[in-house]
Residue frames as a rotation matrix with the C-alpha (Angstrom) as fourth column:
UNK 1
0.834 -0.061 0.549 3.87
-0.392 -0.765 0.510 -123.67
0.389 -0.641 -0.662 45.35
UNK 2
-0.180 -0.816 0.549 7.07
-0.982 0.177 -0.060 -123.83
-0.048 -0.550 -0.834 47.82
UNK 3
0.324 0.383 -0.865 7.59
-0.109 0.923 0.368 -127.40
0.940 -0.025 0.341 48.51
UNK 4
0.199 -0.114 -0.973 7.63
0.784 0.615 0.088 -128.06
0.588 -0.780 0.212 52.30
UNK 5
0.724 -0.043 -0.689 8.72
0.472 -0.697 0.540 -124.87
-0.503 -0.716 -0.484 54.42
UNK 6
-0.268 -0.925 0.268 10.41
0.893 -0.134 0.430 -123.78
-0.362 0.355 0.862 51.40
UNK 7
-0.317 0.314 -0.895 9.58
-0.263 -0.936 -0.235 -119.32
-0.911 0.161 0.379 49.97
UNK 8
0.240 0.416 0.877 7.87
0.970 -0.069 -0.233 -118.74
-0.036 0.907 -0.421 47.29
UNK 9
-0.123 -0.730 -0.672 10.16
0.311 -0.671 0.673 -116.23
-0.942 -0.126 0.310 45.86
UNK 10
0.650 0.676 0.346 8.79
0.539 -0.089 -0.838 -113.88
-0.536 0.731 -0.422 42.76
UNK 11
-0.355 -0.686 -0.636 11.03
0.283 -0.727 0.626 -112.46
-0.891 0.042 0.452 40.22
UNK 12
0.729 0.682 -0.059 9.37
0.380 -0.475 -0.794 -109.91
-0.570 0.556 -0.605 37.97
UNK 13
-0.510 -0.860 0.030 11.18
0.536 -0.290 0.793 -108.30
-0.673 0.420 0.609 35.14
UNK 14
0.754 0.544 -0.367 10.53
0.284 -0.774 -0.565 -104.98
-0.592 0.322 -0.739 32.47
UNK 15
0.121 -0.959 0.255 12.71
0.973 0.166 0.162 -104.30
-0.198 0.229 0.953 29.86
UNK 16
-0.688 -0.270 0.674 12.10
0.116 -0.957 -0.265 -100.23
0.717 -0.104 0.690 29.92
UNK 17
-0.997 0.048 -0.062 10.00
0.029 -0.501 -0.865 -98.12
-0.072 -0.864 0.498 32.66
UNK 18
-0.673 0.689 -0.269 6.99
-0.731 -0.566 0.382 -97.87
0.111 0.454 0.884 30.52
UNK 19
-0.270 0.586 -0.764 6.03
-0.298 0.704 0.645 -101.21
0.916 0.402 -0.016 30.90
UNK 20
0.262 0.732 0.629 3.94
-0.716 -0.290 0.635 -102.27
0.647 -0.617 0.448 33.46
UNK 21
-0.955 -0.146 0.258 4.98
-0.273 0.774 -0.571 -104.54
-0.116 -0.616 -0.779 37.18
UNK 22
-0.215 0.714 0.666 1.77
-0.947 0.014 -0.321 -104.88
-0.239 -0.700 0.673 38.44
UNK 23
0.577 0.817 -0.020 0.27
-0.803 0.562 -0.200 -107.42
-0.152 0.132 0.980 36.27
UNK 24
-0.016 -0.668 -0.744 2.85
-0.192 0.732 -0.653 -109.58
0.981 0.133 -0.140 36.55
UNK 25
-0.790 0.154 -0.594 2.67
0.609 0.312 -0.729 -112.22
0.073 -0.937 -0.340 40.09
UNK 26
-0.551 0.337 0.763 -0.70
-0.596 -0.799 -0.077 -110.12
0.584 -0.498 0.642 40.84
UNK 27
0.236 0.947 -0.218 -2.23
-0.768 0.319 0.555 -112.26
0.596 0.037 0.802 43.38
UNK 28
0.869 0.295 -0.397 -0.05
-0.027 0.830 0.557 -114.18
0.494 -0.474 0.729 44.83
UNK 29
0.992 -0.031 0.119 1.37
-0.123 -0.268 0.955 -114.73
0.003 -0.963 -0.270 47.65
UNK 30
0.618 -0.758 -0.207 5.13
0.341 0.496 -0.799 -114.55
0.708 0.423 0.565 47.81
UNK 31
0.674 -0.074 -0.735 7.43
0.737 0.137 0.662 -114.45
0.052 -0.988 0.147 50.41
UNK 32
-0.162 -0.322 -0.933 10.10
-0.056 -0.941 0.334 -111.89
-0.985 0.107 0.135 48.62
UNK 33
0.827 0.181 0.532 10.16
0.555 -0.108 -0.825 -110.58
-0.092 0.977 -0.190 45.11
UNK 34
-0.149 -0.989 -0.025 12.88
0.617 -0.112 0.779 -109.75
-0.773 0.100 0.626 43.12
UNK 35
0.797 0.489 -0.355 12.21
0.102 -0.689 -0.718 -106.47
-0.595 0.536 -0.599 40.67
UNK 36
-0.187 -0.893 -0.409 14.19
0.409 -0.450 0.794 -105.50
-0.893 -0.019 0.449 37.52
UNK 37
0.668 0.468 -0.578 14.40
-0.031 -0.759 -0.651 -103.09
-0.743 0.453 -0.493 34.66
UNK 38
0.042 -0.933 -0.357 16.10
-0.608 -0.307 0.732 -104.33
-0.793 0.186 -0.580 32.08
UNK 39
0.383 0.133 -0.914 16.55
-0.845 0.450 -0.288 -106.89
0.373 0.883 0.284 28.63
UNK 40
0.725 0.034 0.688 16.57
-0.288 0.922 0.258 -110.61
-0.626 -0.385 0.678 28.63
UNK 41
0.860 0.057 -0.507 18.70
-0.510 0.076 -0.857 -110.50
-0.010 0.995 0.095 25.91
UNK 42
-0.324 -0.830 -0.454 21.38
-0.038 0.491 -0.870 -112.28
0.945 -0.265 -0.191 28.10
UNK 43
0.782 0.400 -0.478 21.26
0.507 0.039 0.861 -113.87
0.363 -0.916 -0.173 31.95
UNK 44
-0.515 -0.799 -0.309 23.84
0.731 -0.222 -0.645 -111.44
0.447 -0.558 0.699 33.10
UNK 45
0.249 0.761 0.599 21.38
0.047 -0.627 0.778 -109.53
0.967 -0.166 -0.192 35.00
UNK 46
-0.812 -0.561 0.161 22.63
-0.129 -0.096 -0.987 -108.50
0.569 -0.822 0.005 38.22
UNK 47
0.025 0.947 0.321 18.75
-0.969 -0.057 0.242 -108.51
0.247 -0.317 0.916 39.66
UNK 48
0.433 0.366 -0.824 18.44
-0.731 0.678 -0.083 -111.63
0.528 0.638 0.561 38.29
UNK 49
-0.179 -0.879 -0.442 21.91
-0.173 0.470 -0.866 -112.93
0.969 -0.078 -0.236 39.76
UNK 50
-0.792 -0.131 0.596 21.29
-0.550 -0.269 -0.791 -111.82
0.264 -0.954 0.141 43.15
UNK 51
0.281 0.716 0.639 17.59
-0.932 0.363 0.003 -113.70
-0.230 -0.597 0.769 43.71
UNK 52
0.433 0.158 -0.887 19.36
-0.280 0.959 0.034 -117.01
0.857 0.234 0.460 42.16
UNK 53
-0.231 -0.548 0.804 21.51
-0.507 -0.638 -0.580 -116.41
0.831 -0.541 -0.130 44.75
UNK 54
-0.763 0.006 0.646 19.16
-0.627 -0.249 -0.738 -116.20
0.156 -0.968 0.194 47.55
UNK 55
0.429 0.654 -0.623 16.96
-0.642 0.706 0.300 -119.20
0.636 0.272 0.722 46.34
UNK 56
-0.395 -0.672 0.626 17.37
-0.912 0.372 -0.176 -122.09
-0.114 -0.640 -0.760 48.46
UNK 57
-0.856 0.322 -0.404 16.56
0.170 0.914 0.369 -126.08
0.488 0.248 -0.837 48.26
UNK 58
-0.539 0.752 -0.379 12.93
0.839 0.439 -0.321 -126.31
-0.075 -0.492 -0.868 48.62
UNK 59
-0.550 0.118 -0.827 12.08
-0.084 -0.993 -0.086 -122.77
-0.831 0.022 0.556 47.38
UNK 60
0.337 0.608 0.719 9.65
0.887 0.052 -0.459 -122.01
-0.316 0.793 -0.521 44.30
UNK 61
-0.529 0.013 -0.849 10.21
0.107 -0.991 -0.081 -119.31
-0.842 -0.134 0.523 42.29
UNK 62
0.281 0.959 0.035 6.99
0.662 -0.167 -0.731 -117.49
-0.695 0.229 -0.682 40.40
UNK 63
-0.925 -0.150 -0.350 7.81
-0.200 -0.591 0.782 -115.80
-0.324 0.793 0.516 36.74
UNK 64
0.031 0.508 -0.861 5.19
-0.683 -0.618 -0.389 -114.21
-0.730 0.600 0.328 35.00
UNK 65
0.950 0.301 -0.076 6.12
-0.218 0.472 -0.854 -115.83
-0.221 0.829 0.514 31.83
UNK 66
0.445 -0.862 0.240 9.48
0.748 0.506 0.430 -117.53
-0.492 -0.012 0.870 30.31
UNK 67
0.232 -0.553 0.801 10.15
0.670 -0.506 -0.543 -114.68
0.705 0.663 0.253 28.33
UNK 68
0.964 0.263 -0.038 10.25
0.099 -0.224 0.969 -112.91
0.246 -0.938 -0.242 31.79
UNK 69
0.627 -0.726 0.282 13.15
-0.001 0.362 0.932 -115.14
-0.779 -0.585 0.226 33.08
UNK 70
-0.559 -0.725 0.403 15.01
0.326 0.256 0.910 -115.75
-0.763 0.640 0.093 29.09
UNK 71
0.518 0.637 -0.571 14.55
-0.506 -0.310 -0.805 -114.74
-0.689 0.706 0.162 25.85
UNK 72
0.122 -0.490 -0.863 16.91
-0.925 0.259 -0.278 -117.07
0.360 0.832 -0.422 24.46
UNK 73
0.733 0.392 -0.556 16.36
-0.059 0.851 0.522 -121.15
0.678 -0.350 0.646 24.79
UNK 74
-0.110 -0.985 -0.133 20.19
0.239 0.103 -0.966 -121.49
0.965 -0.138 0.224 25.78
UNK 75
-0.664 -0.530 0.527 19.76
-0.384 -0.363 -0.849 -119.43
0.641 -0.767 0.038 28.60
UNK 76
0.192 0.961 0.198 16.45
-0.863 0.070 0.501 -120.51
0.467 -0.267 0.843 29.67
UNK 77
0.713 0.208 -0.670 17.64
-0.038 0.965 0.260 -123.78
0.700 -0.160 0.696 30.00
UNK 78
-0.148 -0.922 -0.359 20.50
0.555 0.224 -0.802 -123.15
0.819 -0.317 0.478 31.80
UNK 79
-0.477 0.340 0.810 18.86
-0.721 -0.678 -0.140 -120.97
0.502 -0.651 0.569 34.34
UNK 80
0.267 0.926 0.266 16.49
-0.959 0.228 0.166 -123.87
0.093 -0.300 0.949 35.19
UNK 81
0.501 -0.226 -0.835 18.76
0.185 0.971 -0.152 -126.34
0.846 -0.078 0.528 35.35
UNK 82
-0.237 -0.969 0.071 20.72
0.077 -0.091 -0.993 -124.64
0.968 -0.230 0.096 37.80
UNK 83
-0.128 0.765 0.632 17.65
-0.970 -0.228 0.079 -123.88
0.205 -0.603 0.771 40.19
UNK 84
0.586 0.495 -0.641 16.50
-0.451 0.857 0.250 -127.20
0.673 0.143 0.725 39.22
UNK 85
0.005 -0.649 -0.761 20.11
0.210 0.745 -0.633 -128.76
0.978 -0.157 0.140 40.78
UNK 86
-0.866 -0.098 0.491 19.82
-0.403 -0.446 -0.799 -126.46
0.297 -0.890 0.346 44.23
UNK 87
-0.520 0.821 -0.237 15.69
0.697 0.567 0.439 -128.05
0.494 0.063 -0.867 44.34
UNK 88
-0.427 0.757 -0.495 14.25
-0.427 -0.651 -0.628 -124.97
-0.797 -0.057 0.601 43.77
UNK 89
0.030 0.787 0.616 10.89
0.978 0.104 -0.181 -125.47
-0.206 0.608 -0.767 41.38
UNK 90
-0.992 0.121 0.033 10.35
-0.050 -0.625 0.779 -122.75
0.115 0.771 0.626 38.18
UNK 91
-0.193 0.968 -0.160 6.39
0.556 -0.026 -0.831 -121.38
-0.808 -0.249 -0.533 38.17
UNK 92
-0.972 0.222 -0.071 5.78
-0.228 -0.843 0.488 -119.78
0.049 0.490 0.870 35.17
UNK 93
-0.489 0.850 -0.196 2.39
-0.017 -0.234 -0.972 -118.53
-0.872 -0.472 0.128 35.84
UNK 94
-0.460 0.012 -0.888 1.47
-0.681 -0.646 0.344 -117.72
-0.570 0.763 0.305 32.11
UNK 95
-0.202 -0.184 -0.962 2.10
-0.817 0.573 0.062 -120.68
0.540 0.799 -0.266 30.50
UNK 96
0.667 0.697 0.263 0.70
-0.731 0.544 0.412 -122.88
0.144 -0.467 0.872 33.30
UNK 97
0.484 -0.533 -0.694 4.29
-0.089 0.759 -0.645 -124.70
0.870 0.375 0.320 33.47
UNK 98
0.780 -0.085 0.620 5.78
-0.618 0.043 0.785 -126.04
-0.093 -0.995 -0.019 36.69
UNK 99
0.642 -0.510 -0.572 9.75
-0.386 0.429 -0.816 -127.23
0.662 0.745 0.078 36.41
UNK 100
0.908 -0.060 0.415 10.83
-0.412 0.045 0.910 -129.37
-0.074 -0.997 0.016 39.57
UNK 101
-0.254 -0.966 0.048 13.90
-0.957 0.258 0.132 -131.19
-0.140 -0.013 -0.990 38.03
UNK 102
-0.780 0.148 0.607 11.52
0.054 0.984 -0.170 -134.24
-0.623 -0.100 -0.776 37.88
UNK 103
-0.263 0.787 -0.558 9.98
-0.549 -0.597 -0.584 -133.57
-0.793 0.153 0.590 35.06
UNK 104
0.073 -0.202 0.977 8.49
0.393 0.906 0.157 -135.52
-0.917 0.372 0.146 32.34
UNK 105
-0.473 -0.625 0.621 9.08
0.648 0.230 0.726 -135.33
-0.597 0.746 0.297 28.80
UNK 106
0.087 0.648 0.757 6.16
0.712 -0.572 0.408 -133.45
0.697 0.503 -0.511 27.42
UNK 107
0.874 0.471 -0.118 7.05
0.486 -0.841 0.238 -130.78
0.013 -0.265 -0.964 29.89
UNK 108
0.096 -0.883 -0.460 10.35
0.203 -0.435 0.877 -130.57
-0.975 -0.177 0.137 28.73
UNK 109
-0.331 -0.129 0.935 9.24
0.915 -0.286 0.284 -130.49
0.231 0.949 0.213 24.98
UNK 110
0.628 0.774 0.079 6.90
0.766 -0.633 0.113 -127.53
0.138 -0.010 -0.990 26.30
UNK 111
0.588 -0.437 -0.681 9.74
0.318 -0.650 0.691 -125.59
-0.744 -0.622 -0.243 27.67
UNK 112
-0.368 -0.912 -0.183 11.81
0.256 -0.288 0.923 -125.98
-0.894 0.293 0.339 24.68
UNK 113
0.144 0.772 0.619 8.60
0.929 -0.321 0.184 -124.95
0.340 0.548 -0.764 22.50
UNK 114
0.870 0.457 -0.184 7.94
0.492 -0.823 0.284 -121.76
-0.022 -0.338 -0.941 24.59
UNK 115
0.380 -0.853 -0.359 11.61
0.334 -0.235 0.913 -120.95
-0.863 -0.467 0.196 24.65
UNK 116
-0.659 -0.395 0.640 12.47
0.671 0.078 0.738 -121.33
-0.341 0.915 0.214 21.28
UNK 117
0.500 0.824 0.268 9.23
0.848 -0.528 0.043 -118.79
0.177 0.206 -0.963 20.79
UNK 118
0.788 -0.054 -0.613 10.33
0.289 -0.847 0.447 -116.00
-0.544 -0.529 -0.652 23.16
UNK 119
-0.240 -0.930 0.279 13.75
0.333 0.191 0.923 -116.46
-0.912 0.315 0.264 20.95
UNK 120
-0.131 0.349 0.928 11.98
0.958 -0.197 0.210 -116.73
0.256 0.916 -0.308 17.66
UNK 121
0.523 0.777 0.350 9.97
0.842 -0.534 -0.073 -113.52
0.130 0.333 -0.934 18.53
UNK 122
0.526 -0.252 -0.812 13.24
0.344 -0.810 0.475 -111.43
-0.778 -0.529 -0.339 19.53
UNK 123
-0.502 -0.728 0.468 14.82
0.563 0.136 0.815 -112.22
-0.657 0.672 0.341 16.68
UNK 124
-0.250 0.556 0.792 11.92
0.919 -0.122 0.376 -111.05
0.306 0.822 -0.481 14.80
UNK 125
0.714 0.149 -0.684 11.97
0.625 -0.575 0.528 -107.70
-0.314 -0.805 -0.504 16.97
UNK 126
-0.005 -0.941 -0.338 15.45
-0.049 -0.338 0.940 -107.17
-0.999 0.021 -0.044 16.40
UNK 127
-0.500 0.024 0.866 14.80
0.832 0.291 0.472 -107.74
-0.240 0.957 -0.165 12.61
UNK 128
0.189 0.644 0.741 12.30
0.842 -0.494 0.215 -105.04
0.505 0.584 -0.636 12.52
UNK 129
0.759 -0.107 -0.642 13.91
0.188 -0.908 0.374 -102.73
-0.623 -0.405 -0.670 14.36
UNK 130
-0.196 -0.976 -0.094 16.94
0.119 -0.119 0.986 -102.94
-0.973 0.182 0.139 11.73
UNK 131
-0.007 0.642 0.766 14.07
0.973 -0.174 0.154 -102.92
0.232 0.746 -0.624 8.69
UNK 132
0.467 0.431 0.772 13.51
0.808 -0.563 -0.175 -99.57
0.360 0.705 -0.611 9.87
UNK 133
0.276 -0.761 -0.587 16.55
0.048 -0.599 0.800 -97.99
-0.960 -0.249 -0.129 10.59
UNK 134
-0.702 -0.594 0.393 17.45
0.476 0.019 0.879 -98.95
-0.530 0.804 0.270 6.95
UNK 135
0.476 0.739 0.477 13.96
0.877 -0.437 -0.198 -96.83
0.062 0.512 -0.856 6.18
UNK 136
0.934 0.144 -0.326 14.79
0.256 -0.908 0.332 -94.10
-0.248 -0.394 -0.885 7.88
UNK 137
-0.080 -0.933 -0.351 18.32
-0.021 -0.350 0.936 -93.93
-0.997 0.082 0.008 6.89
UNK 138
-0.586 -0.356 0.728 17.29
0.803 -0.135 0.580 -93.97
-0.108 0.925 0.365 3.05
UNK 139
0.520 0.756 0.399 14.62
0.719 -0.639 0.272 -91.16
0.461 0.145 -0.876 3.91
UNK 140
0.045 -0.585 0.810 17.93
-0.004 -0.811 -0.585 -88.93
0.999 0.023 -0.039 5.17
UNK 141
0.830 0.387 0.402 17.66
-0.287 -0.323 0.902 -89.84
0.479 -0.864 -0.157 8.92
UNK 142
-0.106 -0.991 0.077 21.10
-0.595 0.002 -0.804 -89.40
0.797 -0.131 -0.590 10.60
UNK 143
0.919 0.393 -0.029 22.00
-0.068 0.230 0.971 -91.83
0.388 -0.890 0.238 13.54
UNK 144
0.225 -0.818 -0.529 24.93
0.955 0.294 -0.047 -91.88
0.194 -0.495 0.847 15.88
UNK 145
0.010 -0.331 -0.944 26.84
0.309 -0.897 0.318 -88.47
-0.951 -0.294 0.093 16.93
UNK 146
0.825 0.117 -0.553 26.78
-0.147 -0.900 -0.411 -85.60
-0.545 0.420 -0.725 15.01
UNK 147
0.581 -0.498 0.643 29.42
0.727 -0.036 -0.685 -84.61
0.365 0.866 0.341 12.30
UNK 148
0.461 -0.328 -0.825 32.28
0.690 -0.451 0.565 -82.89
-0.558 -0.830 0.019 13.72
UNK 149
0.921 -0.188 0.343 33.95
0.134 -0.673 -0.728 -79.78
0.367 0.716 -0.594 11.79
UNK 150
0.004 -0.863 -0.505 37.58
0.992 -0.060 0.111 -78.92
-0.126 -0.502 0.856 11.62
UNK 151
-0.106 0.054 -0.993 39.06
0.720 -0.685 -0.114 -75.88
-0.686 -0.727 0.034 12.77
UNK 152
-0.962 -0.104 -0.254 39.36
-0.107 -0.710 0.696 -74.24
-0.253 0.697 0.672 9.14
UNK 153
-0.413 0.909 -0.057 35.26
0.748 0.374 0.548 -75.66
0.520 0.184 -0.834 8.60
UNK 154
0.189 0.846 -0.499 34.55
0.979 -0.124 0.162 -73.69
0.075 -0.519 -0.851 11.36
UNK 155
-0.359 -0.182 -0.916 36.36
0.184 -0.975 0.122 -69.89
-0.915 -0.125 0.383 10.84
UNK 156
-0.984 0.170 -0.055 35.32
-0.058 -0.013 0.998 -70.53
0.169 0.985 0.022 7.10
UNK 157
-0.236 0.937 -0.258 31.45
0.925 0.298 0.235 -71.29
0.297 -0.184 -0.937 8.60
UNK 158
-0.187 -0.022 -0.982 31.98
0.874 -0.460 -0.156 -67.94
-0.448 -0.888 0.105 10.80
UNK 159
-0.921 -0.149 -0.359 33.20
-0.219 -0.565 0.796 -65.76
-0.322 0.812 0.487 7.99
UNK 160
-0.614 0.785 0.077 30.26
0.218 0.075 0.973 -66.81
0.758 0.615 -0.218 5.74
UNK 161
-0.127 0.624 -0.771 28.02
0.991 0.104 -0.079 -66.25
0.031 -0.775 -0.632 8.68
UNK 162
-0.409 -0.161 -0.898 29.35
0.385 -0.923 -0.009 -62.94
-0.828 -0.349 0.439 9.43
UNK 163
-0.947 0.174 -0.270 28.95
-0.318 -0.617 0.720 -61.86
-0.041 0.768 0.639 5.43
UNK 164
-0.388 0.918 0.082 25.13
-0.700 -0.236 -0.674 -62.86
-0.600 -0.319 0.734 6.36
UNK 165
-0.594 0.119 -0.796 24.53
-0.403 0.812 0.422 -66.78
0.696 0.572 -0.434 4.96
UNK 166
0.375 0.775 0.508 21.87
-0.832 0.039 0.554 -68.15
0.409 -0.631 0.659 6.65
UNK 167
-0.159 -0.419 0.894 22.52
-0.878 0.474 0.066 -70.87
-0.451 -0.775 -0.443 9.30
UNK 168
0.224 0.837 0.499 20.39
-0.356 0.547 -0.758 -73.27
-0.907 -0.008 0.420 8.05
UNK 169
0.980 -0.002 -0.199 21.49
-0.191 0.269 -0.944 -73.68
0.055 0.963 0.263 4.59
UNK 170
0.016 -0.947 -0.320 25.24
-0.681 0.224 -0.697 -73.79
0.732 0.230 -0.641 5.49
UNK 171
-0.374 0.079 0.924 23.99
-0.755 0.553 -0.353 -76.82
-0.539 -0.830 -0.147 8.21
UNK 172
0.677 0.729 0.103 22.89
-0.288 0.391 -0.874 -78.47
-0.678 0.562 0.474 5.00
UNK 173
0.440 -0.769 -0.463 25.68
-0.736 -0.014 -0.677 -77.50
0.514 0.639 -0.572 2.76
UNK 174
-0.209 -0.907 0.366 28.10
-0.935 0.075 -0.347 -79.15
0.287 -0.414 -0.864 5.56
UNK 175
0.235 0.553 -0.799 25.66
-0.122 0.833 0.540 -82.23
0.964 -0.030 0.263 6.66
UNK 176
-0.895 0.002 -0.447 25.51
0.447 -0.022 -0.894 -81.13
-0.011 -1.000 0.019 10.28
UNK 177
0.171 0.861 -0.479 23.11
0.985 -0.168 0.048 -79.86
-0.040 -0.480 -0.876 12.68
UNK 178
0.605 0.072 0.793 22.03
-0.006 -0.996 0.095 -76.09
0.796 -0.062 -0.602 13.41
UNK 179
0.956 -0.290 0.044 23.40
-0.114 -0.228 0.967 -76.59
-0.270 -0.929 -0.251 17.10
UNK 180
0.024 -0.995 -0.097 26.74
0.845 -0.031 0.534 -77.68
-0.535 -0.095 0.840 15.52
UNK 181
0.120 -0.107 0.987 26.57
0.235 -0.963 -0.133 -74.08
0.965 0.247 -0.091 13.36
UNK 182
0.692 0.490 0.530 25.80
-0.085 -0.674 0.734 -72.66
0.717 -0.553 -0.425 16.41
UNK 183
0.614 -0.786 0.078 28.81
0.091 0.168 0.982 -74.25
-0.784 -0.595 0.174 18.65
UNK 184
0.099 -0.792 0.602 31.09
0.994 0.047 -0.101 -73.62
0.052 0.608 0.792 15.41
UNK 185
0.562 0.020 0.827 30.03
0.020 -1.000 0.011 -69.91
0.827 0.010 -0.562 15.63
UNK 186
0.991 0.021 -0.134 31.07
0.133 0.029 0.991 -70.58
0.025 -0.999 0.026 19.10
UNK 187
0.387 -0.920 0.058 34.39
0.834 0.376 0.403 -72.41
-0.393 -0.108 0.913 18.72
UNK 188
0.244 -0.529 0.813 35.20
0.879 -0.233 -0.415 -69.83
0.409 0.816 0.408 15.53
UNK 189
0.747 -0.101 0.657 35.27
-0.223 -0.969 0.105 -67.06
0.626 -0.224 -0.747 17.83
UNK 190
0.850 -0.416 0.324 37.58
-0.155 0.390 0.908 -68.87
-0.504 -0.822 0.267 20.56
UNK 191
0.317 -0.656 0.685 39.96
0.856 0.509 0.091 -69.86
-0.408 0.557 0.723 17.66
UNK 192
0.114 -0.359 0.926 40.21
0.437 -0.819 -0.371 -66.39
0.892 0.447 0.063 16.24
UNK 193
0.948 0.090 0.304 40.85
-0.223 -0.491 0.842 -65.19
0.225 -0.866 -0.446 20.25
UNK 194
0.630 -0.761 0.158 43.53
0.220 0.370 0.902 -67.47
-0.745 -0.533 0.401 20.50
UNK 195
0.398 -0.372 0.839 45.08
0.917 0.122 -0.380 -66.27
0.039 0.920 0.389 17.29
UNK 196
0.304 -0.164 0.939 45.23
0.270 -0.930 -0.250 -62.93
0.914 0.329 -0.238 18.16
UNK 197
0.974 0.213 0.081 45.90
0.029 -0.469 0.883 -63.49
0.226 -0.857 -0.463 21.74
């Protein structure tokens, strides 16, 4: 806890809406908490920025877990040294690890164990999220913005429309979407307005 008449100051962290606060700090007692919504995947976290901030010598602050506070050793350490130099004390609650700046050795191998984890396991995240984008993109799944048409794509889409080509197959033919047919039908009429206007 605080040391001497210093807060015990909780920052909690979520990296999308879905994921639950509560069970993170439930139980104890804390003098403010600091909430944010957002990836560890760097310490530029404005949240983040603002409760080192307001930490002061003699303050604790109470993380959930180290992946919580870093997800990469680098920063981790450098987050906790900087606390560490102001004597504030690190709680991670999880992992059962207390970091005053006087620490001994086997709780600095622990830190750079658990650290090097939360790291290890984004990497391996980020690895399988890029496995299956390269599924889905050989099973025909489009990502990024749409295919734009040019202006002869689209009076040449219109025309063939008009002589009664289904949408759908000429949103194939072209490798776009129906909605871009549908905003080319759009445009092709604007383009043949201004032609004749």
């Amino acid at each position: 806890m605080a040391n001497g008449n210093g807060h015990n100051v909780g920052y909690v962290r979520v990296s999308s809406i879905a994921q639950n606060l509560d069970r993170q700090l439930n139980g104890i007692e804390l003098d403010k908490v600091f909430t944010e919504k957002a990836s560890a995947k760097d310490a530029k976290r404005p949240i983040l920025k603002e409760c080192m901030g307001y930490l002061r010598e003699g303050d604790t602050l109470h993380v959930h877990s180290i992946d919580r506070l870093a997800r990469n050793l680098v920063d981790l350490q450098n987050i906790i040294q900087e606390l560490n130099s102001k004597n504030v004390s690190i709680q991670f609650h999880k992992e059962n690890l207390l970091f005053t700046g006087n620490d001994n050795a086997m709780s600095k191998l622990m830190l750079n164990m658990m650290g090097a984890f939360a790291e290890f396991e984004r990497n391996l995240i980020k690895e399988r999220q890029m496995e299956g984008i390269k599924v889905a993109q050989e099973k025909g799944v489009k990502f990024g913005r749409n295919k734009t048409l040019t202006g002869e794509q689209i009076l040449e889409i219109k025309d063939r429309i008009a002589k009664g080509e289904k949408k759908t197959a000429l949103a194939k033919e072209y490798n776009v979407s129906r909605q871009t047919i549908y905003s080319a039908i759009y445009q092709g009429e604007l383009l043949d307005n201004n032609k004749h206007g």
